[in-house]
C-alpha positions in Angstrom: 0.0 0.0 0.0 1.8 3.3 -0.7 0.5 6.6 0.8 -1.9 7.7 -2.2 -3.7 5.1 -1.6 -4.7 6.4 1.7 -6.3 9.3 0.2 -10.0 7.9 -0.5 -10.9 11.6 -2.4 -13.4 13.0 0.5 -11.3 14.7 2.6 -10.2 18.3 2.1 -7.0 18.9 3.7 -4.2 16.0 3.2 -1.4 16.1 5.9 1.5 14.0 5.8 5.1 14.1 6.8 8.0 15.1 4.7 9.3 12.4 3.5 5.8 12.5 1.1 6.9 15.5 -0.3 6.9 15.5 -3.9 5.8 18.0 -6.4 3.5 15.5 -8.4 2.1 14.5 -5.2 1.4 18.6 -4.2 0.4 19.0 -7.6 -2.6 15.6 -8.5 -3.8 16.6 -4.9 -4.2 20.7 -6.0 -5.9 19.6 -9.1 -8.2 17.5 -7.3 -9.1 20.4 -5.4 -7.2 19.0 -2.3 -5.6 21.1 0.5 -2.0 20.2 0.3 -0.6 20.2 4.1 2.2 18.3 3.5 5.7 19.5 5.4 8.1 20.7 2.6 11.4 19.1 2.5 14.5 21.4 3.6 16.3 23.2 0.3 19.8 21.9 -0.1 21.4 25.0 -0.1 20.3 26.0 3.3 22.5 25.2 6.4 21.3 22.8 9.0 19.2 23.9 12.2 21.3 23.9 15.3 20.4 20.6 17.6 17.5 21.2 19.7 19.5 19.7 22.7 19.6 21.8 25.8 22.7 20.7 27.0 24.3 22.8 24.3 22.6 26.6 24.8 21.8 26.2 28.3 25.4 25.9 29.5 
């Protein structure tokens, strides 16, 4: 089963995680009228977020 399967057509807004990010996948579901609520990927050419871990700012 892959994850467009799991869309049955009546719901309005689709959320998934980014790893189901793909512009066909934004772009059938716009067509079809969908809400697209999908997390985007990061871009390449940006520099990685800091780790979230406390131990690091809160010293």
């Amino acid at each position: 089963m892959t994850v467009d399967d799991l869309v049955r057509g009546d719901e309005k807004p689709v959320r998934a995680d980014a790893a189901y990010d793909t512009h066909a996948r934004r772009t059938r579901l716009k067509s079809e009228g969908k809400k697209v609520r999908i997390a985007r990927r990061p871009a390449s050419n940006h520099p990685e977020l800091p780790s979230r871990n406390c131990q690091e700012f809160c010293a």
